[in-house]
DRENPA-3360 file (N, C-alpha, C; in nm, 2 decimals, always signed):
BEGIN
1 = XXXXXXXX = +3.21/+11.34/+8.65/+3.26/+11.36/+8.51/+3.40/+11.30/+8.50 ~ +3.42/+11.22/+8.37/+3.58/+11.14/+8.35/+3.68/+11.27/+8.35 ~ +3.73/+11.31/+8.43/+3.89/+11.38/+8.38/+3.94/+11.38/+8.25 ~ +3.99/+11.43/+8.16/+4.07/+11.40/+8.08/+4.21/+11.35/+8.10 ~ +4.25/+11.29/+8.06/+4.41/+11.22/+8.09/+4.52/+11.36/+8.09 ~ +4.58/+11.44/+8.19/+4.65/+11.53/+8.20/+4.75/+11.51/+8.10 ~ +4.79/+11.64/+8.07/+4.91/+11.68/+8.00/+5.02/+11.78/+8.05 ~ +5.12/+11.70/+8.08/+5.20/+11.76/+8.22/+5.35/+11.81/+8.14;
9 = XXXXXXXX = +5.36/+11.91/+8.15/+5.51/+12.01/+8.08/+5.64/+11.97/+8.18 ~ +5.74/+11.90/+8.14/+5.85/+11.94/+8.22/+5.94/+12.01/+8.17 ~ +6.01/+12.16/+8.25/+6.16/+12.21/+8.21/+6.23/+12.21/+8.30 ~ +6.35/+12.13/+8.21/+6.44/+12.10/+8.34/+6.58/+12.04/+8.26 ~ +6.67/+11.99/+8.33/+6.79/+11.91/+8.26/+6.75/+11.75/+8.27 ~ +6.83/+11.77/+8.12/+6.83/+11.62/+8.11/+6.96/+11.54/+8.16 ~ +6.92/+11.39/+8.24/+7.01/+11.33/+8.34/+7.10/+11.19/+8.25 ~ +7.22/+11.23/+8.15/+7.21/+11.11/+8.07/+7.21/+10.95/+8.13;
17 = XXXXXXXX = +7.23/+10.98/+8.29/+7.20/+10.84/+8.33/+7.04/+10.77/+8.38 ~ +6.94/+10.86/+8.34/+6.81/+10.81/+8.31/+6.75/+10.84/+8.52 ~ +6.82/+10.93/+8.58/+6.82/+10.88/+8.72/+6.72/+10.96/+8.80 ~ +6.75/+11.11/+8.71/+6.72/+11.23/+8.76/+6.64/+11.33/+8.64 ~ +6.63/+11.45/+8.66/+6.58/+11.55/+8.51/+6.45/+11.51/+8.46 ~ +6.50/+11.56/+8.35/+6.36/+11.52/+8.24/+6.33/+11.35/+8.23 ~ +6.45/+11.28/+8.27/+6.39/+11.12/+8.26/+6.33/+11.09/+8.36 ~ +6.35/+11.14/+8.48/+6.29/+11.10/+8.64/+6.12/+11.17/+8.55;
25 = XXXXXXXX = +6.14/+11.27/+8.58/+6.02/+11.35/+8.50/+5.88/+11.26/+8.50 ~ +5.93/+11.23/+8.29/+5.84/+11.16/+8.23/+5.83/+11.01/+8.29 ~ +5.91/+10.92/+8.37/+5.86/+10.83/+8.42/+5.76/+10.83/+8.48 ~ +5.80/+10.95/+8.61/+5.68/+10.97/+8.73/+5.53/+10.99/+8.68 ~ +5.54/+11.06/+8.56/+5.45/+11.15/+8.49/+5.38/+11.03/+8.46 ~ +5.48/+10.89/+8.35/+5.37/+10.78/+8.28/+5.33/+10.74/+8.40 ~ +5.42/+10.70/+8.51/+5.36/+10.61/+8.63/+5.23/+10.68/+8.68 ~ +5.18/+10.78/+8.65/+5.08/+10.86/+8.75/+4.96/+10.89/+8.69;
33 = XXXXXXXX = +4.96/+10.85/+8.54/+4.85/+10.86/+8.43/+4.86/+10.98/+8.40 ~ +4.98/+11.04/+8.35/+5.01/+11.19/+8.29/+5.09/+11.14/+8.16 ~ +5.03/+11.28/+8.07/+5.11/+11.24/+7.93/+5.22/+11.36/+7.97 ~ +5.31/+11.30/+7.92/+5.45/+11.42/+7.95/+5.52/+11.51/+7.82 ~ +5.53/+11.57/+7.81/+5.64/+11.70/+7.73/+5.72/+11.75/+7.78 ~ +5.86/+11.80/+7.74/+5.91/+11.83/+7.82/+6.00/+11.93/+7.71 ~ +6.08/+12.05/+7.78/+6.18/+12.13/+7.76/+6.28/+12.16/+7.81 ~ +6.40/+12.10/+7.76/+6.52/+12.08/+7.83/+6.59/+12.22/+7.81;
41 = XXXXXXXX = +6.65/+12.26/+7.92/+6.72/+12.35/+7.95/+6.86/+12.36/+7.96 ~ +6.89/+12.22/+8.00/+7.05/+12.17/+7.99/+7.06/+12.02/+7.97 ~ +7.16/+12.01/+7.93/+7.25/+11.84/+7.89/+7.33/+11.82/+8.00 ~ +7.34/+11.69/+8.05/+7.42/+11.70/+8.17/+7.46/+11.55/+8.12 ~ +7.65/+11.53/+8.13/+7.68/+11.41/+8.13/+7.65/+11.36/+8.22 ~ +7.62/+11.28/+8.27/+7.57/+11.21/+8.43/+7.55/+11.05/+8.42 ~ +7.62/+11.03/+8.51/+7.61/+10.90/+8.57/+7.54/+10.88/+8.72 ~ +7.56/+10.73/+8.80/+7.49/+10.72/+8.90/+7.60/+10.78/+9.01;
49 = XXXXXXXX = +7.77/+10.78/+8.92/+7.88/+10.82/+9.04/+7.87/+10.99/+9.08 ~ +7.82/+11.06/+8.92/+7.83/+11.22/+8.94/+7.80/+11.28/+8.80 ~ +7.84/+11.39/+8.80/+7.87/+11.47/+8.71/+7.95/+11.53/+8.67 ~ +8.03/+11.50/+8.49/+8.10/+11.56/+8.45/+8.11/+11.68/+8.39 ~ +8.00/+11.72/+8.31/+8.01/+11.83/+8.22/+7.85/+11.84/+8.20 ~ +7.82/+12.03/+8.20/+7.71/+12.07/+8.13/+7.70/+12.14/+8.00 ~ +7.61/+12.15/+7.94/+7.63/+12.23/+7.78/+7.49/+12.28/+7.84 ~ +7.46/+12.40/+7.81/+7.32/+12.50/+7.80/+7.33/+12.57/+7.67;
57 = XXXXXXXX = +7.18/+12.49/+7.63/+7.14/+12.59/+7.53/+7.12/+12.74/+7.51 ~ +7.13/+12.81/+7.41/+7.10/+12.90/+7.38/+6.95/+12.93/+7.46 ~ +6.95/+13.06/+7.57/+6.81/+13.08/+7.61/+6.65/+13.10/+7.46 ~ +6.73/+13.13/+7.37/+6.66/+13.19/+7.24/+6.56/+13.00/+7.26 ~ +6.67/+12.92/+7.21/+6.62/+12.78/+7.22/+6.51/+12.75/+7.31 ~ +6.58/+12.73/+7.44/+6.47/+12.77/+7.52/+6.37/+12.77/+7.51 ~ +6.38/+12.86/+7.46/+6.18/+13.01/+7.44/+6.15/+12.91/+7.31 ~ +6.18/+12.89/+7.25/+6.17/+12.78/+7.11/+6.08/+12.65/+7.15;
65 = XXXXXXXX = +6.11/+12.59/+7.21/+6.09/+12.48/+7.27/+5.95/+12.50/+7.33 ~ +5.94/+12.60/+7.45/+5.84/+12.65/+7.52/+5.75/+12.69/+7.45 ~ +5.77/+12.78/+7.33/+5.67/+12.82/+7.25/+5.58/+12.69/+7.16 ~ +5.67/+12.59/+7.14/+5.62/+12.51/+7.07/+5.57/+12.39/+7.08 ~ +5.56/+12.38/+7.21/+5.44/+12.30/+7.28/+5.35/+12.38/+7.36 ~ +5.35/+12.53/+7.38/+5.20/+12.60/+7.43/+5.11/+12.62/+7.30 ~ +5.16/+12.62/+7.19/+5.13/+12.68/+7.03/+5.02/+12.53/+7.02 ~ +5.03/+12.41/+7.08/+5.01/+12.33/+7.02/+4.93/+12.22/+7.15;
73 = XXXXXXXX = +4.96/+12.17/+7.27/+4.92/+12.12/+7.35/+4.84/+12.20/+7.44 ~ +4.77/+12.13/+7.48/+4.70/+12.16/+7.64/+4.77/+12.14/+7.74 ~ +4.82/+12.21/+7.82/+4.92/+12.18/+7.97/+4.87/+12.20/+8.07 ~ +4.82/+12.14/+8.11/+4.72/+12.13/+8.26/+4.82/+12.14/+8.38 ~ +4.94/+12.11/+8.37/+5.05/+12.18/+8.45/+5.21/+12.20/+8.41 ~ +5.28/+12.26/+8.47/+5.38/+12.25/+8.46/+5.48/+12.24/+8.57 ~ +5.60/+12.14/+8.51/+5.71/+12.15/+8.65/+5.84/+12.20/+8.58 ~ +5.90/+12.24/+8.70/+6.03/+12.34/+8.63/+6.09/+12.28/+8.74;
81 = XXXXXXXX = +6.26/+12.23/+8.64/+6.34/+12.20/+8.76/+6.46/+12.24/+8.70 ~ +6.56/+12.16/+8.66/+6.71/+12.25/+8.66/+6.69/+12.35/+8.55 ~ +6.77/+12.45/+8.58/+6.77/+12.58/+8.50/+6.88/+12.65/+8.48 ~ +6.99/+12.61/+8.54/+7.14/+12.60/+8.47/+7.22/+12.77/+8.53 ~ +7.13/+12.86/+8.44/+7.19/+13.03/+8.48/+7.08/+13.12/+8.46 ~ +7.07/+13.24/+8.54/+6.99/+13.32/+8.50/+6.97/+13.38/+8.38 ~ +7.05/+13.34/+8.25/+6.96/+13.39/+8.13/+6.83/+13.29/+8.05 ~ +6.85/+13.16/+8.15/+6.75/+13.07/+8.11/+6.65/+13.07/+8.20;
89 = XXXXXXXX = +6.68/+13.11/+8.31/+6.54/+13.14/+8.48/+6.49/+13.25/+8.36 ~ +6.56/+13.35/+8.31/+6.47/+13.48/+8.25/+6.37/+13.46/+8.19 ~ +6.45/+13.34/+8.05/+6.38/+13.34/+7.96/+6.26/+13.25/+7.97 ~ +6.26/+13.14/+8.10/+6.13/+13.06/+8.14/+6.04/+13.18/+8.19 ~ +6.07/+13.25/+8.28/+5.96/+13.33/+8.33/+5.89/+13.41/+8.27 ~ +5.99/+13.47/+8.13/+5.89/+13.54/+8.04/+5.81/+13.45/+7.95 ~ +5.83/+13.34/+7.95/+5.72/+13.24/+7.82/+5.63/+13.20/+7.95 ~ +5.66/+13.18/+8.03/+5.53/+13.15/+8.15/+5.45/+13.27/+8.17;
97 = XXXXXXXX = +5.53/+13.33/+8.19/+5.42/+13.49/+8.19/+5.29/+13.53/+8.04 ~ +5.37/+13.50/+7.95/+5.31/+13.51/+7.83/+5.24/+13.35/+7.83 ~ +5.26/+13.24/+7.88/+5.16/+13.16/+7.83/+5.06/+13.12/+7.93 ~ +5.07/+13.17/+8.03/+4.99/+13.16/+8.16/+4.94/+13.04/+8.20 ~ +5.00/+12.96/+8.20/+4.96/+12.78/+8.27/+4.93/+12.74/+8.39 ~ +4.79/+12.68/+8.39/+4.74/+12.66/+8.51/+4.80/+12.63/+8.62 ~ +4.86/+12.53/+8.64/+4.95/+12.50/+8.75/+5.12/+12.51/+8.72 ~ +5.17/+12.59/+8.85/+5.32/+12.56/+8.84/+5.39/+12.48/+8.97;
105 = XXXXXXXX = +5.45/+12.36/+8.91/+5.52/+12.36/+9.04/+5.67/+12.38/+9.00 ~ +5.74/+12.43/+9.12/+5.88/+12.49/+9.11/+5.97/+12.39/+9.20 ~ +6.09/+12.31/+9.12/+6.14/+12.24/+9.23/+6.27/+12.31/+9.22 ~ +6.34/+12.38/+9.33/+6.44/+12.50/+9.31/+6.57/+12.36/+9.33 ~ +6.63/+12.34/+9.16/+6.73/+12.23/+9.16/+6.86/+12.30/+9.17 ~ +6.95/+12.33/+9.27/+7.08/+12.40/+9.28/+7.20/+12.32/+9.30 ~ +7.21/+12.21/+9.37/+7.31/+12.10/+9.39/+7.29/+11.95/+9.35 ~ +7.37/+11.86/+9.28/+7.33/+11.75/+9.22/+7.34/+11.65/+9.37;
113 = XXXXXXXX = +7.31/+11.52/+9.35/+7.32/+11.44/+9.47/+7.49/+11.43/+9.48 ~ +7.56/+11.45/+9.42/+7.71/+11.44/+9.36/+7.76/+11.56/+9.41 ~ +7.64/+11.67/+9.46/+7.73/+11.81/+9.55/+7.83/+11.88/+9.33 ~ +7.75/+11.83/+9.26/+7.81/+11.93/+9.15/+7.68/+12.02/+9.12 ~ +7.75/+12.19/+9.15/+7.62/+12.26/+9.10/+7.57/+12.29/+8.99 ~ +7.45/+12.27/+8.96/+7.35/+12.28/+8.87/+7.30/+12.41/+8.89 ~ +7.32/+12.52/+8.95/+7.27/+12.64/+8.91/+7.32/+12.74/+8.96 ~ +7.39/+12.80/+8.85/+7.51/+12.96/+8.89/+7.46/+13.02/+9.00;
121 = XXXXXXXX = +7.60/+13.02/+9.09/+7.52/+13.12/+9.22/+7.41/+13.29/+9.21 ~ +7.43/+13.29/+9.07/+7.42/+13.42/+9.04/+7.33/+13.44/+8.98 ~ +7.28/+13.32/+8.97/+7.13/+13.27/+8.95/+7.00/+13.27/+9.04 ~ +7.05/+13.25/+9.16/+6.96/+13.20/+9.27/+6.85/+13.33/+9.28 ~ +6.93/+13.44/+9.27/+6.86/+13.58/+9.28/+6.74/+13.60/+9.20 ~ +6.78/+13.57/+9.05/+6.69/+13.55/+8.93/+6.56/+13.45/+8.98 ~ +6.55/+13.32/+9.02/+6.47/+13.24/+9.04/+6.38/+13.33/+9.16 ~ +6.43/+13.35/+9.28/+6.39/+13.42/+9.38/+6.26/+13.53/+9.35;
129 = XXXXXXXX = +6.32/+13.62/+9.24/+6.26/+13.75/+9.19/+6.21/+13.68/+9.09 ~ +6.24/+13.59/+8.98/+6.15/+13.60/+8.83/+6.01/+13.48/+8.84 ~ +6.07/+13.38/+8.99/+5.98/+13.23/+8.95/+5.91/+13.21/+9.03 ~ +5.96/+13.24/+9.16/+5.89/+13.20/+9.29/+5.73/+13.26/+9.24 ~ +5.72/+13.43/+9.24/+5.58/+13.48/+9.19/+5.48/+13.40/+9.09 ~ +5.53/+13.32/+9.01/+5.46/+13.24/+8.89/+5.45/+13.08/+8.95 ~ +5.51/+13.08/+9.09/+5.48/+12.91/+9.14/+5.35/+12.92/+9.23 ~ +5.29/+12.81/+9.18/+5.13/+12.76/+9.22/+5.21/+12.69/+9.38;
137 = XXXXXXXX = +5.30/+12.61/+9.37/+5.38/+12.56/+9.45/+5.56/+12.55/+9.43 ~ +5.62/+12.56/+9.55/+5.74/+12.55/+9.57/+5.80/+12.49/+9.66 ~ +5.87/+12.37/+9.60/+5.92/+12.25/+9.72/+6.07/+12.24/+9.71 ~ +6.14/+12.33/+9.72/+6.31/+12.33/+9.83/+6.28/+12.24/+9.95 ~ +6.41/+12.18/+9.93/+6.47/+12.14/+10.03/+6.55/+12.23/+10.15 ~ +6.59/+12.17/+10.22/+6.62/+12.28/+10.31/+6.77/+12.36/+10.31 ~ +6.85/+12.30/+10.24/+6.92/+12.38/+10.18/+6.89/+12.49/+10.07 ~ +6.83/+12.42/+9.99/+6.74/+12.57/+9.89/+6.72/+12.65/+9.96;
145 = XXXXXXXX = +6.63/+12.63/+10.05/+6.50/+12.74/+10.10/+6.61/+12.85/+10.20 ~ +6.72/+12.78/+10.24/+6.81/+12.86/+10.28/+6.95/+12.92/+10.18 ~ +6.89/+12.92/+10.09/+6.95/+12.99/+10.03/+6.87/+13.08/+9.93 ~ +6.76/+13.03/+9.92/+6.65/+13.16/+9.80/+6.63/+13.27/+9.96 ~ +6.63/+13.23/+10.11/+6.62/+13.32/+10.19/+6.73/+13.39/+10.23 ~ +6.87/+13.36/+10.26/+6.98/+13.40/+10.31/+7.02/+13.39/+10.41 ~ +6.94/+13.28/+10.45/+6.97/+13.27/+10.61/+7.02/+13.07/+10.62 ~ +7.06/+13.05/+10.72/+7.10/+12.93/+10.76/+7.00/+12.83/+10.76;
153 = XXXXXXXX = +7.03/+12.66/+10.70/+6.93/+12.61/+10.69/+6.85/+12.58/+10.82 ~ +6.72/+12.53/+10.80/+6.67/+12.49/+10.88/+6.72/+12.39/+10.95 ~ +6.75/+12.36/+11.12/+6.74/+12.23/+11.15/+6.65/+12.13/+11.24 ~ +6.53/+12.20/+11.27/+6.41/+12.20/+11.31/+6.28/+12.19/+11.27 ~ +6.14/+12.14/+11.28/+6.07/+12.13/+11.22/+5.95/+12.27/+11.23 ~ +6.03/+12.34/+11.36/+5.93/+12.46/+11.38/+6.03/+12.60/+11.23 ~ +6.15/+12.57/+11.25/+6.22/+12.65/+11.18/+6.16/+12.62/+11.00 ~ +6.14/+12.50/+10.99/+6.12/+12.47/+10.83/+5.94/+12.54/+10.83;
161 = XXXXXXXX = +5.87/+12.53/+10.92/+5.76/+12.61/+10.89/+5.79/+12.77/+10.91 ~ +5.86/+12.78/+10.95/+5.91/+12.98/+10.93/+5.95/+13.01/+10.86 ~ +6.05/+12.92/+10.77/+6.09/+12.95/+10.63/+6.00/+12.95/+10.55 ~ +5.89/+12.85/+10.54/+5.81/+12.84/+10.42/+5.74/+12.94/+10.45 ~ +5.67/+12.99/+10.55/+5.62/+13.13/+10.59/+5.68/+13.21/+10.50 ~ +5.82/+13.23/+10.51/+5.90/+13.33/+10.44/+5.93/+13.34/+10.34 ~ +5.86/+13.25/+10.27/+5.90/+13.20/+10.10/+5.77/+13.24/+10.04 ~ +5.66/+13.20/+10.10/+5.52/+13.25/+10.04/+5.53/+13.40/+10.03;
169 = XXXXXXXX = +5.57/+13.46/+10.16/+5.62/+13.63/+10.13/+5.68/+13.65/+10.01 ~ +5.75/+13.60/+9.98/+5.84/+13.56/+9.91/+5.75/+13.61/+9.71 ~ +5.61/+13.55/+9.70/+5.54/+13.55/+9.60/+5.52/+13.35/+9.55 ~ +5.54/+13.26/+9.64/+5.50/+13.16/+9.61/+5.39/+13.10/+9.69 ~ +5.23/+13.01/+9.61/+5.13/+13.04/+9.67/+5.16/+12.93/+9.73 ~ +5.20/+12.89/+9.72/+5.25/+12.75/+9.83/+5.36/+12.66/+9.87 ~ +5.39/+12.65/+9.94/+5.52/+12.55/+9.97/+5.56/+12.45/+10.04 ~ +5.63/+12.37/+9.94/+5.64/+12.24/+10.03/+5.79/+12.20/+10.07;
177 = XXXXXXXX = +5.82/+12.22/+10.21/+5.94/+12.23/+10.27/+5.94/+12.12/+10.32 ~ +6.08/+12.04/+10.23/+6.10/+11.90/+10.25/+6.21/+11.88/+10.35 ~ +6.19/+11.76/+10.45/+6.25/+11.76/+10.58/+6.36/+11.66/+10.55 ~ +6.40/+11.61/+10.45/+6.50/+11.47/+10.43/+6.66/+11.52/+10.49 ~ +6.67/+11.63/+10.44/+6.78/+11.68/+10.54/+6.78/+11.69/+10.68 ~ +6.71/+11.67/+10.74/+6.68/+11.63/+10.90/+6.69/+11.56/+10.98 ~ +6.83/+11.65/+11.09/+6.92/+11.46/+11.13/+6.77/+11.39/+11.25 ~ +6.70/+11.34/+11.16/+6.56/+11.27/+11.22/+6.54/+11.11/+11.19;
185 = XXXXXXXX = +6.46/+11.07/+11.30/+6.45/+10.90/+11.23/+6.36/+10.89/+11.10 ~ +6.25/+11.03/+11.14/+6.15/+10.97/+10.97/+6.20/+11.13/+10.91 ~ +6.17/+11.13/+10.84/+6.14/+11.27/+10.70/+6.05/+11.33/+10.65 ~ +5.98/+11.44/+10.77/+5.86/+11.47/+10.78/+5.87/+11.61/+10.67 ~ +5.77/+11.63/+10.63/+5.76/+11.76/+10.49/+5.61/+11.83/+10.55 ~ +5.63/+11.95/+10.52/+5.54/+12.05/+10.58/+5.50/+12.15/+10.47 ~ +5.36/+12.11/+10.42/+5.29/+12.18/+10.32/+5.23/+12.32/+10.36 ~ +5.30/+12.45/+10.32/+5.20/+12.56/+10.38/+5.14/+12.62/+10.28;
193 = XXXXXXXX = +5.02/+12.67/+10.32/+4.89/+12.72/+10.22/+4.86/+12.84/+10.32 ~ +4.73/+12.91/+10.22/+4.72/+13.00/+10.26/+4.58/+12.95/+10.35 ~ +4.56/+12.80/+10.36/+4.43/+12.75/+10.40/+4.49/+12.72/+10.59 ~ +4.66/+12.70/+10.56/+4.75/+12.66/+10.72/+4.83/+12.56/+10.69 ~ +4.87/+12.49/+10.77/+4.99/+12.40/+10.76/+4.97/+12.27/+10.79 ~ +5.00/+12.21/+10.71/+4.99/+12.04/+10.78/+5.11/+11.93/+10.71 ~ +5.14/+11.92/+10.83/+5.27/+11.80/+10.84/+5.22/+11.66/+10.77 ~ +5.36/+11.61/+10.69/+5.27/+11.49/+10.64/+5.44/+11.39/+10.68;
201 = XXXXXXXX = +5.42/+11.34/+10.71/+5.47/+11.22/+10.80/+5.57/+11.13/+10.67 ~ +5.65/+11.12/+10.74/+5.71/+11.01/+10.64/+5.85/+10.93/+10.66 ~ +5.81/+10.79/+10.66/+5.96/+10.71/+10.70/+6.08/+10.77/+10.61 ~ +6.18/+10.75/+10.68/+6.27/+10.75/+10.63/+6.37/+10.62/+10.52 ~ +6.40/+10.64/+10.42/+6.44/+10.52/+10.36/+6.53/+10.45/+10.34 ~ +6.59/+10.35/+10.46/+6.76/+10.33/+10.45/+6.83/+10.28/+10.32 ~ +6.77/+10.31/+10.23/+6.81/+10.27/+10.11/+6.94/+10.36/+10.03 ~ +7.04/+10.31/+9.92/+7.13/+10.33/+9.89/+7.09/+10.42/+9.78;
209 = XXXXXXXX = +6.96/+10.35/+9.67/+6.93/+10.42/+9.52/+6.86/+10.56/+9.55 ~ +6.93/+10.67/+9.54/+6.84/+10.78/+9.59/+6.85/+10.91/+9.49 ~ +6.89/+10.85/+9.39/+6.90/+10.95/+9.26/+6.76/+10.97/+9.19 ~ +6.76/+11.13/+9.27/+6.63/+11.20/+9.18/+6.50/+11.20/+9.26 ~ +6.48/+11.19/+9.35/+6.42/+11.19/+9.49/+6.36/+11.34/+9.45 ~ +6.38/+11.43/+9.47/+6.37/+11.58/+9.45/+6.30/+11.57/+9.28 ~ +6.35/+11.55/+9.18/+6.27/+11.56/+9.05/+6.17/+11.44/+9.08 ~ +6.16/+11.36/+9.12/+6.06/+11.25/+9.12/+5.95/+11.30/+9.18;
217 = XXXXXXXX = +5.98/+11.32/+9.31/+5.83/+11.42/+9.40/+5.76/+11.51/+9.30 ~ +5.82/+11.61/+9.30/+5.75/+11.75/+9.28/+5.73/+11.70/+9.08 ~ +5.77/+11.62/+9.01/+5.71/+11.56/+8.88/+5.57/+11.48/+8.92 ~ +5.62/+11.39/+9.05/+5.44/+11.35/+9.10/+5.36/+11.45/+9.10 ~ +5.38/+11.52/+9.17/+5.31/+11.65/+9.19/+5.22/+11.74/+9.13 ~ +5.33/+11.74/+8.98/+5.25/+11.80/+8.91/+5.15/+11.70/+8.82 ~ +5.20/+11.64/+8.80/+5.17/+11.51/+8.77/+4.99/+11.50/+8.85 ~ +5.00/+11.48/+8.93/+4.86/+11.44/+9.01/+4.74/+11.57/+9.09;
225 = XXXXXXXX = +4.82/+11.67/+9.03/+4.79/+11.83/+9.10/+4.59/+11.83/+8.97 ~ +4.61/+11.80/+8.83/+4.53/+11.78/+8.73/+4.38/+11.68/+8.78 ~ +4.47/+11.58/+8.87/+4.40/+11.45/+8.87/+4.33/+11.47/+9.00 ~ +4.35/+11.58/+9.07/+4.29/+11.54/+9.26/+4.23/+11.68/+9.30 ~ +4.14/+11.63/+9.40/+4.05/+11.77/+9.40/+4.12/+11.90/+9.51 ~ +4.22/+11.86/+9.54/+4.26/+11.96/+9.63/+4.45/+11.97/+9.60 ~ +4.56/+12.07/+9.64/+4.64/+12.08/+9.63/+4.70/+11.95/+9.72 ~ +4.70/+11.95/+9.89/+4.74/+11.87/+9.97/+4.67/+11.69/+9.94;
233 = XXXXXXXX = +4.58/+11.68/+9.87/+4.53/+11.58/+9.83/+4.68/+11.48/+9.73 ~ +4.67/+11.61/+9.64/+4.80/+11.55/+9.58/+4.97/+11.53/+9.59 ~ +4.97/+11.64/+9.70/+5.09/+11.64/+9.72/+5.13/+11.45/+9.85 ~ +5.02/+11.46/+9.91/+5.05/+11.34/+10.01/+5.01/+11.22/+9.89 ~ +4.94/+11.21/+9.81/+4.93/+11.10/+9.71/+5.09/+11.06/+9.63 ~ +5.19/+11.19/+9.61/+5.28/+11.22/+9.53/+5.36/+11.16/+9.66 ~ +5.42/+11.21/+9.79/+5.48/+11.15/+9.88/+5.50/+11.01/+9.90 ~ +5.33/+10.97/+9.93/+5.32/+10.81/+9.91/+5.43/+10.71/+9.79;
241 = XXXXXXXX = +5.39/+10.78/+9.71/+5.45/+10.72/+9.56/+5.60/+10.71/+9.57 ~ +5.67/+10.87/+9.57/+5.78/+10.81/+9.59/+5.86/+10.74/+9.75 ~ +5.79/+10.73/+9.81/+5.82/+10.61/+9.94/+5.82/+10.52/+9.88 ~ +5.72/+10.44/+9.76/+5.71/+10.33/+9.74/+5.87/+10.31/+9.60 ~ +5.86/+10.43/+9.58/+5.98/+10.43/+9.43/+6.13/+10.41/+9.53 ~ +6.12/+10.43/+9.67/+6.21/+10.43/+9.74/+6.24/+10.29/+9.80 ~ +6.14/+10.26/+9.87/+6.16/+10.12/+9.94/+6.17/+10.02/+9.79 ~ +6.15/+10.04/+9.67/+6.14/+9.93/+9.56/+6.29/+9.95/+9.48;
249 = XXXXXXXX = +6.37/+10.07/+9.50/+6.46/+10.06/+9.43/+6.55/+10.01/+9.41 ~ +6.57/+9.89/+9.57/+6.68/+9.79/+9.46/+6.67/+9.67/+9.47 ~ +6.53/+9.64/+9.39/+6.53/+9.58/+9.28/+6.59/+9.63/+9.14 ~ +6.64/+9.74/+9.15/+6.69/+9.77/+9.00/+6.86/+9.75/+9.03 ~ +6.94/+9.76/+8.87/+7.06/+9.72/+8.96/+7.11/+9.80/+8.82 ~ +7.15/+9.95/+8.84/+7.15/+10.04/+8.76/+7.26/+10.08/+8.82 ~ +7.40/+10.13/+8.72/+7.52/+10.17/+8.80/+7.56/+10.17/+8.93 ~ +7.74/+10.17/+8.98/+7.80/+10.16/+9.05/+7.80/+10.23/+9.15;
257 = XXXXXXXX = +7.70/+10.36/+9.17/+7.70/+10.48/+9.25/+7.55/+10.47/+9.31 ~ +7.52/+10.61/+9.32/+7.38/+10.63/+9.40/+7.28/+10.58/+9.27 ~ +7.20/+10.49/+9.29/+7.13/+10.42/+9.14/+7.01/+10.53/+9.19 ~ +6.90/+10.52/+9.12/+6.79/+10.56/+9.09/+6.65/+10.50/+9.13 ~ +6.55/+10.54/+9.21/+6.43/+10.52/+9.27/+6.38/+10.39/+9.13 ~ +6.29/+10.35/+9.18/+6.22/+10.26/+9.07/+6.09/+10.36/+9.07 ~ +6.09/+10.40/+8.96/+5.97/+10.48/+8.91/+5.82/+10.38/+8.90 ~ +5.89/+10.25/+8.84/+5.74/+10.15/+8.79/+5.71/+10.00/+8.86;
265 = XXXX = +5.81/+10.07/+8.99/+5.75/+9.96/+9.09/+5.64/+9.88/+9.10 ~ +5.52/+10.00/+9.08/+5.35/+9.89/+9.07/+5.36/+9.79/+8.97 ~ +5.44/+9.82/+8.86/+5.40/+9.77/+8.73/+5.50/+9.64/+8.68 ~ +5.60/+9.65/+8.74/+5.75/+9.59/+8.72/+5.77/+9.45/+8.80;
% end
């Protein structure tokens, strides 16, 4: 039987340099045969050097937004990525709770590639307690994961599967603990389920464009979670992809700083 063409929700910040956020998002999304929506949670000036300034909307807004594409679309999944402060984590987990959407993936966005933080310390607690429970999947990096846990990051590949252990405790049904932080030659990522664990392999990419690496993946993700018969099916389909958004990105010649993956490498 034909699939229908997914309809994939992003909430998250928008990146005004097109690099990261809701624009990384919907690229990955068109690249992957997903129609995209999305609800923005914050404005972020941003370029490829950093970031200068955030504005957050009113959480009321928010819930506005959210209400007004479940009132109306079919969302076969959803990804959630920056979220700014915990009155906006609140107010996502109560419209997810009330609108119960099939798939969630959670990409826990706390630090920009710029080292400017995107999400009040005072926040992390909120996510921990309001979102982890409502994620289908959860892909921290290994600083995240050491910090939704309170312990030091991982720097091991036995350690990154003890955390994600500790994170499904946690109330997330699955997780994907990404290794790019690992002083390693490749950047191996460790999917755990309640089915077991399986390592999925992956070069490392000496490349310079690396803005949005973290929204790109886990937007694959959800992205292809609709389209593939198993969770790990899609998550190593989603991997693949952005290795190829990695090794193709420069060909693009997009700002002076960390530029941005090429989303439409196949196509471009």
């Amino acid at each position: 039987m034909t699939r229908p063409t997914p309809n994939v929700l992003t909430i998250a910040g928008s990146d005004s340099g097109g690099g990261a956020g809701i624009q990384a998002d919907l690229k990955a999304f068109s690249a992957l045969g997903a129609y995209g929506a999305s609800v923005i949670t914050a404005l972020t000036a941003q370029n490829t050097r950093g970031v200068t300034a955030i504005h957050t909307p009113d959480p009321a807004f928010v819930v506005a937004q959210l209400d007004a594409v479940f009132d109306d679309i079919r969302i076969d999944a959803v990804k959630i990525g920056m979220l700014a402060n915990a009155s906006i984590v609140r107010a996502v987990a109560d419209a997810l709770r009330r609108h119960k959407p099939k798939h969630v993936v959670l990409d826990t966005v706390m630090i920009s590639k710029s080292n400017h933080a995107l999400l009040a310390p005072e926040a992390v607690d909120a996510v921990r307690d309001e979102l982890l429970p409502l994620a289908d999947l959860l892909t921290p990096n290994l600083p995240e994961a050491a910090a939704l846990l309170r312990t030091p990051s991982a720097t091991d590949e036995a350690a990154m599967v003890d955390q994600g252990e500790a994170l499904r405790k946690l109330g997330a049904r699955a997780v994907l603990m990404k290794g790019g932080h690992l002083a390693a030659a490749d950047s191996p990522d460790w999917l755990i389920q309640d089915s077991g664990t399986m390592r999925l392999a992956g070069p490392r990419v000496p490349v310079k464009n690396t803005h949005g690496t973290g929204c790109t993946l886990s937007s694959a993700i959800a992205a292809l979670i609709p389209q593939r018969d198993d969770l790990a099916s899609a998550v190593a389909d989603a991997k693949a992809y952005l290795t190829g958004a990695l090794e193709q990105s420069n060909r693009l010649d997009v700002g002076h700083g960390v530029g941005p993956v090429h989303h439409f490498y196949r196509w471009w």
